[in-house]
N, C-alpha and C positions, 0 to 999 in steps of 0.2 A: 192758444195764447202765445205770444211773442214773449219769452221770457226778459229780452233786452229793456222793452219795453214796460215789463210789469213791473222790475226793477228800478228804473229811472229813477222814479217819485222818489225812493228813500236816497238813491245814488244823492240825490240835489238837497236831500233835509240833512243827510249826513257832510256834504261838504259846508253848506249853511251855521249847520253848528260845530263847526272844525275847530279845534283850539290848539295849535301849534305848540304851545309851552305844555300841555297836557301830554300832547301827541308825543314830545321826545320823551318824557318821563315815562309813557306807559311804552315806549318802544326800550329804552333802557331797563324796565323792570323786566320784562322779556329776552334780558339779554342780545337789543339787537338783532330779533331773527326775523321780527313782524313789524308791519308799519300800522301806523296807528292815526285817526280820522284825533283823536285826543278827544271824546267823549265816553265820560264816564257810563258809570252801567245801569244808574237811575233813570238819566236823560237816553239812555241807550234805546231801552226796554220804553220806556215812554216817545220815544219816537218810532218804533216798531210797531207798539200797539196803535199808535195812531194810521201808522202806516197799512197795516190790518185793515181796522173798522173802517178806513177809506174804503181801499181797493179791495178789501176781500182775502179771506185765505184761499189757497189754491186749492184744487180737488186734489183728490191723493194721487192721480193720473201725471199730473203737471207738478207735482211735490220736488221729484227726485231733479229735474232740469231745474228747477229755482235753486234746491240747496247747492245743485252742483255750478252752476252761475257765479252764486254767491260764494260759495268755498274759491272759487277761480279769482276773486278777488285781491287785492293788495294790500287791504287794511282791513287788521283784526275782526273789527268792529261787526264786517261781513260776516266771517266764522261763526260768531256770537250770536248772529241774527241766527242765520241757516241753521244753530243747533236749538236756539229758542224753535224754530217752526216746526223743526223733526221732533221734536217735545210733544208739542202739538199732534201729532200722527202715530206716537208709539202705541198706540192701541191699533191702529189699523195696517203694522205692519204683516205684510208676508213673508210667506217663506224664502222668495228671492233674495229681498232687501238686506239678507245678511250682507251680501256685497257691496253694496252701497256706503252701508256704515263701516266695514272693512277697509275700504278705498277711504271713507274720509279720518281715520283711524292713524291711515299711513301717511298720505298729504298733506303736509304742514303740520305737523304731528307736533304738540306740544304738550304739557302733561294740562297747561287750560281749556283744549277742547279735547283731549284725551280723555280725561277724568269725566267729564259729562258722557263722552259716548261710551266710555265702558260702565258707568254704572246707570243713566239713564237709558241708552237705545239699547247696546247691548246687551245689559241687563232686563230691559222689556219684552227684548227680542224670544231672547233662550228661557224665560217665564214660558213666553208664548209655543215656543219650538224646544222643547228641552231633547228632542232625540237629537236638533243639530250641535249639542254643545261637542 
């Protein structure tokens, strides 16, 4: 799978429903560190899922290149998706994947996808691997 490619679809629903006077205000509530598509998390999550039941989720294989794709992003809105799909897979993590969630932990690090990865991945993780804590 081309990840550029898998991604497009949502790339085009997310500039589609851009809302500019949102986008400063949620780029302001973050203190200016992120930019922001200005879509709320209703419309967020519902244009993901649709995005999903289109295209399919990825196998666990191609997991790690989408979220990291996606984390490489410009606007939040990306971050949010990519920790919604790793949601999705914290039952099938391995023992590597600590690093992955470590890395995106440190990158763009803010306490709104901080807080998801340390109590939902990381928290699933060290459930799953408690000798690695």
């Amino acid at each position: 799978m081309n990840v550029e490619d898998y991604i497009r679809p949502l790339a085009q629903k997310f500039e589609q429903n851009a809302n500019k006077a949102d986008a400063k205000k949620m780029t302001q509530y973050l203190k200016n560190h992120f930019a922001f598509y200005g879509i709320k998390m209703p419309q967020r999550k519902a244009i993901f899922k649709d995005f999903l039941t289109q295209y399919s989720s990825p196998s666990k294989q191609e997991l790690f290149p989408i979220v990291n794709k996606m984390w490489e992003q410009n606007q939040r809105e990306w971050q949010y998706c990519a920790l919604d799909l790793l949601d999705k897979f914290k039952k099938k993590f391995d023992e590597a994947d600590i690093e992955v969630i470590e890395q995106l932990i440190i990158d763009k690090s803010w306490w709104d996808t901080v807080d998801m990865l340390a109590s939902k991945m990381a928290g699933a993780y060290f459930l799953k691997f408690p000798h690695q804590i």
